[in-house]
C-alpha positions in Angstrom: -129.2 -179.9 -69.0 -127.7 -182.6 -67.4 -130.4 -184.7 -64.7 -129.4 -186.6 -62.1 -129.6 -190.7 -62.3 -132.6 -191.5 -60.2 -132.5 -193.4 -57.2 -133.1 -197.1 -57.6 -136.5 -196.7 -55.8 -137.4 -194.2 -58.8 -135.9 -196.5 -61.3 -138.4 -199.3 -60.2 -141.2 -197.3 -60.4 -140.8 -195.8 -63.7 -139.6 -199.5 -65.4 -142.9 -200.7 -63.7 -145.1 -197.9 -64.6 -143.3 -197.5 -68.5 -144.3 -201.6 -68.8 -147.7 -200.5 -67.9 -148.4 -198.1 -70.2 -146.2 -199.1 -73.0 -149.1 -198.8 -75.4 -149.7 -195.2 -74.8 -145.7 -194.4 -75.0 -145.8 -196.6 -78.9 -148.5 -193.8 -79.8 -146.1 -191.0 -78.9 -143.6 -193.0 -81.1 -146.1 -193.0 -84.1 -147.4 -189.5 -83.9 -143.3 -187.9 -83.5 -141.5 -190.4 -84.9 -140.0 -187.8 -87.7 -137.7 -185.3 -88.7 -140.7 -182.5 -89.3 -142.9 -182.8 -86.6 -144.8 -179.3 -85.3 -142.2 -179.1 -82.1 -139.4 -179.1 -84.7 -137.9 -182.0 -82.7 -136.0 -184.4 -84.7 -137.3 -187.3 -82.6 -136.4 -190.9 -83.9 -137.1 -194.7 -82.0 -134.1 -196.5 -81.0 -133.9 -200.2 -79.7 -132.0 -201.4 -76.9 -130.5 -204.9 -76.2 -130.4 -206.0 -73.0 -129.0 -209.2 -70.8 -131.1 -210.9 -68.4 -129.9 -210.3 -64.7 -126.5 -211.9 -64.4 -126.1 -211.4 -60.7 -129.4 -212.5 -59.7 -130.1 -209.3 -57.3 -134.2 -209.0 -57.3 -133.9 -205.0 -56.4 -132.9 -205.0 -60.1 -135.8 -205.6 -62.9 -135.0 -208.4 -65.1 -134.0 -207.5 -68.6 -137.2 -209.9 -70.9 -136.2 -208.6 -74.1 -135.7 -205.4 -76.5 -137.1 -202.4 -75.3 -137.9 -199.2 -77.2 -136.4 -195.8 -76.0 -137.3 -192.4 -77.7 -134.8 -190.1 -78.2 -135.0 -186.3 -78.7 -132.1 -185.2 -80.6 -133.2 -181.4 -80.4 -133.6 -181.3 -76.9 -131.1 -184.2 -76.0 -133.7 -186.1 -74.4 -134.2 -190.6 -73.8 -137.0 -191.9 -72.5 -137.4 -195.6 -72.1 -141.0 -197.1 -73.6 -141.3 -200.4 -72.0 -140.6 -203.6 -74.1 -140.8 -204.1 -77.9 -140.4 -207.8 -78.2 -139.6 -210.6 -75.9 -136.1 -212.3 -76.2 -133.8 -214.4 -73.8 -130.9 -211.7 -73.5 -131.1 -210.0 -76.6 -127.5 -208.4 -76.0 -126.4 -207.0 -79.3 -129.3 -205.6 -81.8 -128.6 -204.7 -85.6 -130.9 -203.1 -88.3 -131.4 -204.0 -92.1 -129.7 -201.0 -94.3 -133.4 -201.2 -96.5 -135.9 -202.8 -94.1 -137.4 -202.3 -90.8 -136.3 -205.3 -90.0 -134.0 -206.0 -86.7 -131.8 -208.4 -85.6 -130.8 -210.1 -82.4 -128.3 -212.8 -80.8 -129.8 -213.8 -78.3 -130.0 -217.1 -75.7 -131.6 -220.5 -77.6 -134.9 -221.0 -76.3 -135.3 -224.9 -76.3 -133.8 -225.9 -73.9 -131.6 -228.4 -75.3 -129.2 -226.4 -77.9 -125.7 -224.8 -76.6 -125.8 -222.8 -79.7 -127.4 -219.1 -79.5 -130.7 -217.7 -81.4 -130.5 -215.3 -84.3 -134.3 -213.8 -84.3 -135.2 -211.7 -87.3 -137.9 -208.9 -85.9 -140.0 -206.5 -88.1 -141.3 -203.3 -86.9 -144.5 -202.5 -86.5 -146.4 -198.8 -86.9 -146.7 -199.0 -83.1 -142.9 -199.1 -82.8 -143.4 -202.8 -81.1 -141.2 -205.8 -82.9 -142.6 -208.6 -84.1 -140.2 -212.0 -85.1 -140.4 -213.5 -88.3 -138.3 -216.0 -87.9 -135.5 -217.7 -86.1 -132.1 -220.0 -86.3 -129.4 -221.2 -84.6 -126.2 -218.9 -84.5 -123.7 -221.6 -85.6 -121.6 -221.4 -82.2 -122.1 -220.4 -78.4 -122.4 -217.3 -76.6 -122.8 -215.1 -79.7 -121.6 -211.5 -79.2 -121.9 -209.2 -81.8 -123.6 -209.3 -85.6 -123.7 -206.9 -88.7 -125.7 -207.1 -91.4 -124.0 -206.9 -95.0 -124.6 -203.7 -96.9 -126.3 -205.7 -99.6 -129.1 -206.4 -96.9 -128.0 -210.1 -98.3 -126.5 -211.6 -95.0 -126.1 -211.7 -91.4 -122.3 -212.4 -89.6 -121.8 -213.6 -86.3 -119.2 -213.5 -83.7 -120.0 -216.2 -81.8 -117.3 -215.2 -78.5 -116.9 -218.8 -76.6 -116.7 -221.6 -79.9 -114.6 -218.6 -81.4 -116.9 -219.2 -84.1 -117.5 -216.8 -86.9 -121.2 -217.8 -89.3 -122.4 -216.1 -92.2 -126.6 -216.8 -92.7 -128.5 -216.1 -95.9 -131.3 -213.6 -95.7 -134.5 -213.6 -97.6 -136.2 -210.9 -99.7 -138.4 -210.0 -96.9 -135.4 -209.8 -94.6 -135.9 -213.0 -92.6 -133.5 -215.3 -92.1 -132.5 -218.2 -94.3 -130.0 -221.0 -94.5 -126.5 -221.0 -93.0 -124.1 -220.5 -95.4 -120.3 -220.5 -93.6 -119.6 -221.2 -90.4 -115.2 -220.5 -89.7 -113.8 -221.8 -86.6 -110.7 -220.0 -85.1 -107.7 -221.2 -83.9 -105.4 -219.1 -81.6 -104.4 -218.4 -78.0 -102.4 -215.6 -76.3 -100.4 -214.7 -73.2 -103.4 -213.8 -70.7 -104.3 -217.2 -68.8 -107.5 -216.2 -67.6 -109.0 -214.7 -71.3 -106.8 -216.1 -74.1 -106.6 -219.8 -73.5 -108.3 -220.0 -77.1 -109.7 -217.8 -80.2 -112.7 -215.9 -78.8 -114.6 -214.5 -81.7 -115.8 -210.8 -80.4 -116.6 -208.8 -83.4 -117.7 -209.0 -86.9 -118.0 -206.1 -89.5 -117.8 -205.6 -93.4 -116.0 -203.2 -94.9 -117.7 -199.9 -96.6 -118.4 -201.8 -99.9 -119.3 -204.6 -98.4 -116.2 -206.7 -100.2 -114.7 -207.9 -96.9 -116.0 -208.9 -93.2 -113.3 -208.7 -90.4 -113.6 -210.5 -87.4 -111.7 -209.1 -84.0 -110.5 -212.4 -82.0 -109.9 -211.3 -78.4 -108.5 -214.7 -77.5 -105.7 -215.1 -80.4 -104.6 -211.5 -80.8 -105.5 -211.2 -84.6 -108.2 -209.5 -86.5 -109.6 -212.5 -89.6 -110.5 -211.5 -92.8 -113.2 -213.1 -95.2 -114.8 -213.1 -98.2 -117.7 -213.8 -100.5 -117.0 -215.8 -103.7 -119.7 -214.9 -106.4 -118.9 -218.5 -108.5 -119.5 -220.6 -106.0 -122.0 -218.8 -103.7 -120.2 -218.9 -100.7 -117.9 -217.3 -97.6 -114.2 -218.3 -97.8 -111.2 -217.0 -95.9 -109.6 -214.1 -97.8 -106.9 -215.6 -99.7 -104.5 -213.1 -99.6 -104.6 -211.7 -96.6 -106.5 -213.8 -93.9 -104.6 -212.4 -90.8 -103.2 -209.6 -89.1 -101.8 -209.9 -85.9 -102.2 -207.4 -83.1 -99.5 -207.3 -80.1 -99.4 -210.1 -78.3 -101.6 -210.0 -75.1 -103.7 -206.7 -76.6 -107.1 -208.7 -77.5 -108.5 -207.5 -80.1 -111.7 -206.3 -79.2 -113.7 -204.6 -81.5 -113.1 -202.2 -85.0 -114.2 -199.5 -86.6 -114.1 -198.2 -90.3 -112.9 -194.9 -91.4 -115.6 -193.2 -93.5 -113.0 -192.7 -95.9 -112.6 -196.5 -95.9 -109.0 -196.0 -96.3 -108.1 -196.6 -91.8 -109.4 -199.4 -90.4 -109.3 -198.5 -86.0 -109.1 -201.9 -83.9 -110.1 -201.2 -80.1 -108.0 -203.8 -77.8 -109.7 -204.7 -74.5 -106.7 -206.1 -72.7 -104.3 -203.2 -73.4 -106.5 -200.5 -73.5 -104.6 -199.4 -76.9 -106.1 -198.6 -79.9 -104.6 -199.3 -83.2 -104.8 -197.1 -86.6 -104.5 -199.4 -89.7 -104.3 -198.3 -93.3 -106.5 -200.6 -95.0 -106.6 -201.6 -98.5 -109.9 -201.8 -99.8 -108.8 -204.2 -102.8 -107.2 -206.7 -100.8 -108.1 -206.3 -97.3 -105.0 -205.8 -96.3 -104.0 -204.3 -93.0 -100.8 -202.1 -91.9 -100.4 -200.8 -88.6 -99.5 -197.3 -89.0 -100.0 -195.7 -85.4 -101.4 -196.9 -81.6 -102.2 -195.1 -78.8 -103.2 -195.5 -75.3 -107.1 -195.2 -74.2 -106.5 -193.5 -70.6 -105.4 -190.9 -69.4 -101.6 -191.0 -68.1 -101.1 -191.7 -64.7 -104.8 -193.6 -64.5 -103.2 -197.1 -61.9 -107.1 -198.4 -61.9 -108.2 -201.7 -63.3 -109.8 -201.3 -66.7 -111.3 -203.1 -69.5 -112.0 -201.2 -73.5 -114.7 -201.0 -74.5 -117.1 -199.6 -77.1 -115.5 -197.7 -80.8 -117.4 -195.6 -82.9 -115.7 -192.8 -85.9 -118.0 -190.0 -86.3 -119.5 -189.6 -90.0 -117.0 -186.5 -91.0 -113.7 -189.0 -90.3 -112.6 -186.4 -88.2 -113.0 -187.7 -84.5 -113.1 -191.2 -82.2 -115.1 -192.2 -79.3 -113.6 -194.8 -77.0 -115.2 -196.5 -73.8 -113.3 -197.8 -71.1 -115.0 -200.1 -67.9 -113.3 -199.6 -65.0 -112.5 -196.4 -65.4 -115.6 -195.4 -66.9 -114.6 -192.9 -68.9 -114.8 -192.0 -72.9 -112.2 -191.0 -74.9 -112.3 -188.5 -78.0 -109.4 -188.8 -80.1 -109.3 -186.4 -83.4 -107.9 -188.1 -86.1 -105.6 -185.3 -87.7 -102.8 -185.0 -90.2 -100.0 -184.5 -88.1 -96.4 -186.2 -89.6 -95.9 -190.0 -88.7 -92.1 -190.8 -89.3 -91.4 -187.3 -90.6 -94.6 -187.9 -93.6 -96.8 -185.7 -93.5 -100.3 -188.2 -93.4 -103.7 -187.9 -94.9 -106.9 -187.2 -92.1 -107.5 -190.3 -90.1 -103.8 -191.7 -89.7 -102.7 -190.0 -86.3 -104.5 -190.3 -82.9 -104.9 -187.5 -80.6 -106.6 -187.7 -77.2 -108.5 -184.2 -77.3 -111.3 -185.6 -74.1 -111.4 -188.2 -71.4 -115.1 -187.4 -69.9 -117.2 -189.8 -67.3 -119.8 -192.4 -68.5 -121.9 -191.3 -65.5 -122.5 -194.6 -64.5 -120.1 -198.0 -64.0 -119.2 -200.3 -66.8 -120.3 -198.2 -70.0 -120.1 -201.6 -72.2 -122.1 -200.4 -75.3 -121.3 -196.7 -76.7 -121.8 -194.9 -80.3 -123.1 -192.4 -82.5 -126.4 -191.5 -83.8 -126.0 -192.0 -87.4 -126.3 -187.7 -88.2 -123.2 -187.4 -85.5 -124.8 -185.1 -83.4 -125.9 -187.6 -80.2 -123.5 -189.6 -78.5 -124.9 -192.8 -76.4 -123.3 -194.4 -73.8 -124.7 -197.9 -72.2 -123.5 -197.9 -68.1 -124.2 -201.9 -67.8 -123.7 -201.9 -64.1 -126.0 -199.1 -63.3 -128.3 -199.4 -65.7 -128.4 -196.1 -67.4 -128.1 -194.7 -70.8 -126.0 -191.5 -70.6 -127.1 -189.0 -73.5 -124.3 -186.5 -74.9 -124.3 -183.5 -77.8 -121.6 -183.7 -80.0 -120.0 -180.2 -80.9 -119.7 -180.6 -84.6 -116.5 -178.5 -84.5 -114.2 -179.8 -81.4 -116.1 -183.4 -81.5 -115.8 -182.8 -78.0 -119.1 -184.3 -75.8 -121.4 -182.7 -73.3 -123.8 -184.9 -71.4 -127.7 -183.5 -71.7 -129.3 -186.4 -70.1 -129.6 -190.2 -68.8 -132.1 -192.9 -68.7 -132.7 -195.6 -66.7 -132.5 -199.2 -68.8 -131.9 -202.3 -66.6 -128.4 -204.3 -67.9 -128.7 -202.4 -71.5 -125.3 -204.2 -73.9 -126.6 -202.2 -77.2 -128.7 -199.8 -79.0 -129.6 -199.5 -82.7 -131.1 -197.0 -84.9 
């Protein structure tokens, strides 16, 4: 059942009393954190990243880190459990494919350095992280990173340089030398956010051959690879660009499971865009877009958050502003009179609220049955079921988070 947001009176108490007693929520953690537990609960810790206040309001508890949640995927439940490790606006978090090992981009700590902090965490049996090491991000204001399937590397979107970096990991999964660092170079119509590149997102394909990088600033989605001879990142030679309408910018991307669609989320427009995507070449071809909102919406609004469920057959969409997400199915209607495999064709099947203002973060739990949505501006994490059959979402819950950009499994 749906429950209310609590006031912000409530929310103050319980962030104050979880960061009491953040010890004794860790040992609910450890005893439930499985998929077989007595209750027959499917209960699993999930990490948050957060930003420190950026409006300065002291009603509102400051964000000091990564905080642990528990989520209930039987009974549709989040709770948050106080703070897992201590970072300077941890805003995006990523997990190892192999380790229990995390990863943040977060805000230098020295004082001196423009660049951001890339801090490797491990988790502990108490659900609590604990850094192993640190380095520089290899740009500024760093917004997004993925870790390569191989478990080999970390890539960063570094947003205001419109920097992309590639560092090497270690066995143990901390972080080792830097071993690319690509600077971008385009501009687009919008004054006020495309004077130059802005490097917002950075993801490898499913076999881990590629890494495409959304630049909001240029309109165009980059396109890199690693070269096995001489040990290093280069610029895909064949393809190294694909432009996206001019004034859309390019946001974030998400990959088909089917690796054959590659879905580019534009923040400006509020479009997205379907791409067929070769997996040999990284090549990109723009087969359909469509628009995020519902017709007649006049309101200001900014996209958001992508995320393709596991079966390839739906698509969840935030929007800020109007604060709603949008389910697309991805169906094999014609395109041009051809009749196209699953995945080509965007249909808007839901437009349901965030329950809360500026849903900044959203996706799915990796078994596609729990959608979570990240309300920045009123600090709440909206929990919703997935129906396996419509992909359609219906919320169960909400918990309170203060300034929450990100969540991993």
């Amino acid at each position: 059942m749906k429950k209310n947001r609590p006031s912000l009176f409530t929310f103050l108490t319980a962030t104050l009393c979880c960061a009491c007693l953040a010890g004794a929520c860790g040992s609910v953690y450890a005893e439930n954190d499985n998929e077989n537990n007595a209750d027959n609960h499917d209960v699993v810790t999930i990490y948050a990243g957060t930003l420190d206040s950026p409006t300065g309001n002291d009603a509102i508890p400051k964000s000091v880190g990564i905080y642990r949640m528990k989520l209930d995927r039987t009974a549709g439940t989040l709770e948050n459990c106080g703070l897992a490790a201590e970072a300077k606006s941890p805003s995006w978090v990523a997990k190892h494919p192999t380790l229990d090992v995390y990863y943040t981009a977060a805000g230098n700590e020295d004082g001196k350095s423009r660049e951001n902090l890339i801090i490797a965490l491990k988790k502990n049996a108490d659900g609590s992280l604990e850094r192993l090491n640190t380095c520089n991000s290899g740009g500024t204001c760093a917004c997004h990173l993925s870790v390569h399937p191989n478990g080999k590397f970390v890539c960063v979107a570094n947003y205001c340089s419109g920097q992309v970096s590639f560092i090497e990991l270690n066995a143990d999964g901390s972080l080792g030398k830097m071993n690319a660092v690509f600077t971008l170079d385009g501009n687009g119509p919008n004054a006020a956010r495309q004077r130059s590149s802005c490097a917002h997102f950075v993801a490898l394909d499913r076999a881990g051959k590629y890494a495409l990088c959304c630049d909001l600033g240029g309109d165009q989605i980059l396109s890199y690879m690693y070269d096995d001879a001489e040990k290093v990142w280069k610029e895909n030679p064949n393809f190294p660009v694909t432009r996206t309408a001019s004034g859309s910018g390019p946001r974030h991307l998400a990959f088909a499971p089917n690796g054959k669609y590659v879905y580019v989320l534009n923040e400006l427009s509020c479009t997205l865009d379907a791409f067929a995507y070769d997996a040999e070449t990284g090549k990109l071809t723009l087969v359909t877009s469509s628009a995020t909102l519902p017709l007649g919406y006049r309101g200001a609004n900014k996209a958001a958050a992508i995320d393709v469920h596991p079966s390839g057959k739906f698509l969840y969409y935030t929007n800020r502003g109007a604060n709603l997400i949008t389910v697309f199915a991805l169906d094999t209607e014609p395109v041009d009179g051809a009749k196209m495999e699953a995945g080509a064709v965007l249909t808007p099947i839901q437009y349901i609220s965030s329950d809360g203002e500026f849903p900044r973060f959203a996706g799915l739990d990796p078994t596609g049955t729990i959608f979570l949505a990240c309300n920045k501006k009123t600090h709440n994490v909206t929990v919703y079921r997935v129906d396996s059959e419509t992909g359609k979402l219906t919320q169960t819950d909400s918990a309170q988070i203060a300034w929450c950009t990100g969540i991993a499994y």
